[in-house]
Phi, psi and omega in degrees: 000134176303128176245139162002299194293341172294005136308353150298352180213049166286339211281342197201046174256316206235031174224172163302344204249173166234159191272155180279321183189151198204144171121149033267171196263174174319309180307307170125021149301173203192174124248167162232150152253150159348311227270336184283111182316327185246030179270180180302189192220107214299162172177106191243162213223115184296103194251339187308344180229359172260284190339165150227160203278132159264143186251184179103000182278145195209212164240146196100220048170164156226158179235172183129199319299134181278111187276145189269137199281280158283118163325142183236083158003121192224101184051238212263004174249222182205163127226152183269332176234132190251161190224129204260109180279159201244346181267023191069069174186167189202098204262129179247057166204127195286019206272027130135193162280133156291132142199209186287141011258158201293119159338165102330161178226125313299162161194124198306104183128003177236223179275177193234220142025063171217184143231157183238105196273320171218049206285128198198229157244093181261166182222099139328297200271165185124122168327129187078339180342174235156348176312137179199133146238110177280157169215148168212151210234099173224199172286328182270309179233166168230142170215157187240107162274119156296064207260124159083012198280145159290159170281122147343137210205105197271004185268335181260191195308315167256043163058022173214138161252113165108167172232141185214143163225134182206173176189146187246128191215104181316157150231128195274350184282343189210353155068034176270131151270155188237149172197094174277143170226102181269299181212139189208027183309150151334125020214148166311190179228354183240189202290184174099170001287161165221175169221141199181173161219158194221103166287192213287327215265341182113317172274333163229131164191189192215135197238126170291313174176176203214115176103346175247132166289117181272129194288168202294154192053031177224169211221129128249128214236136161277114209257133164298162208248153185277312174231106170322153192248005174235143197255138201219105147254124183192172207190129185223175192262073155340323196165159182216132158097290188207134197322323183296337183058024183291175154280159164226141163295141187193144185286156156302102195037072167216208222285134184311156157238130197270122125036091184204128183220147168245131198242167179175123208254112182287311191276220188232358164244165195282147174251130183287170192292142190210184181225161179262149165222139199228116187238154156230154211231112176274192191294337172280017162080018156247154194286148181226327152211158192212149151210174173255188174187154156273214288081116169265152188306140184238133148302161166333117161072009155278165184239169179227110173286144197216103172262162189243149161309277194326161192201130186274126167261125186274100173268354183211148165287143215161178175242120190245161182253139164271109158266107161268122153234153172264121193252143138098028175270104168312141185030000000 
């Protein structure tokens, strides 16, 4: 369901211009454009001899994930793995493809958790395509270039038209999105382009715009609020078993494999003491080993490594599962 706050970002939908700066969102995000004396400043950033290319893009579709060297600050949480929308858009969750027709921003109940730097009917695919997302990656920034993709297009031949470059740029130091448009002309053949950011939940973000070609050489950025307008009690499970989330192979009765979850206070307020619990489940979806644990109150963005007493013996062969939940986190 749509809320209320989506009228922070009215300013600019249905025109040509763009509004200078909008927001704040529920959270206290806020943007600027170029066009904003103290906004960003264009400045496109060549990636193309550091970077590596992603392929699998096609139309519809995401690829991923691209893991991240350093976590990149999202609201009230942080992330590591981006999954690359083929629509202009960049999800730091799998919970499916976007495309047309396109959502408002926000809105609860579709995919969730991205930004949409150009989000539109874009096209990968097709003889001849020109589409390419270079991506590069360091301690400080991340950026995803769009380079040369066409819209989809059901009247030509190879079911793509146009060109469009663009490029999206994390800054993990300050935790600003960016969105440079070197060329985006007119016109999609779907709802769209918008621009925009969506947490994980659905319900909050703040949409720059929706329906405007932003002319060649321009920039927008989204700032996070130095003090949040909302109190975020929330909590996540990081990993469980080992920091890589790889598998491990364990003998058919042989050395216990031990019990182990990374925790981490997501939000923005200290969490009372609560308790964790860790099962492992085989393929018929029964517990075959559990334990509890308690947890002591955490501040904002600490984490709590948690080994469980308890320990898994494999007696039959198979493939088994790990389940971590968090149990008794108020409201």
């Amino acid at each position: 369901m749509t809320r209320p706050l989506t009228l922070f970002a009215t300013t600019c939908l249905t025109t040509a211009l763009f509004a200078a700066f909008g927001g704040p969102d529920q959270y206290g995000y806020t943007w600027k454009d170029s066009d904003e004396p103290d906004g960003p400043v264009y400045e496109w950033i060549d990636i193309t001899t550091t970077g590596v290319q992603i392929t699998g893009l096609a139309d519809d579709n995401i690829v991923g994930p691209f893991v991240l060297e350093e976590n990149f600050p999202f609201y009230w949480y942080s992330v590591k793995k981006i999954y690359i929308g083929s629509n202009g858009y960049l999800a730091f969750t799998t919970s499916g493809n976007i495309a047309a027709a396109f959502p408002n921003i926000p809105m609860a109940g579709e995919t969730d958790n991205y930004v949409a730097g150009y989000m539109t009917d874009l096209n990968f695919a097709g003889a001849g395509n020109p589409g390419q997302v270079w991506a590069y990656d360091d301690l400080e920034r991340t950026i995803f270039s769009y380079i040369n993709v066409p819209y989809w297009d059901a009247a030509a031949p190879e079911l793509w038209s146009g060109s469009n470059t663009f490029q999206i740029v994390l800054d993990k130091t300050d935790s600003t999105i960016t969105i440079n448009y070197q060329n985006t002309p007119c016109c999609s053949g779907s709802n769209g382009p918008m621009c925009g950011i969506e947490a994980l939940n659905g319900d909050i973000g703040i949409q720059q715009s929706f329906g405007t070609y932003p002319v060649a050489n321009f920039s927008v950025r989204f700032y996070a609020p130095v003090v949040p307008l909302l109190d975020i009690i929330d909590a996540s499970v990081e990993w469980v078993t080992d920091a890589s989330n790889g598998g491990h192979s364990v003998a058919k009765n042989g050395t216990p494999f031990p019990l182990h979850a990374y925790l981490r206070n997501t939000g923005n307020q200290t969490l009372e003491p609560f308790t964790v619990t860790s099962q492992i489940l085989n393929e018929a979806n029964q517990t075959v080993a559990v334990d509890a644990a308690n947890v002591g109150s955490m501040v904002p963005n600490q984490t709590e490594d948690v080994f469980f007493a308890n320990s898994f013996v494999a007696d039959l062969p198979g493939t088994y599962r790990s389940v971590t939940t968090l149990n008794g986190i108020t409201n």
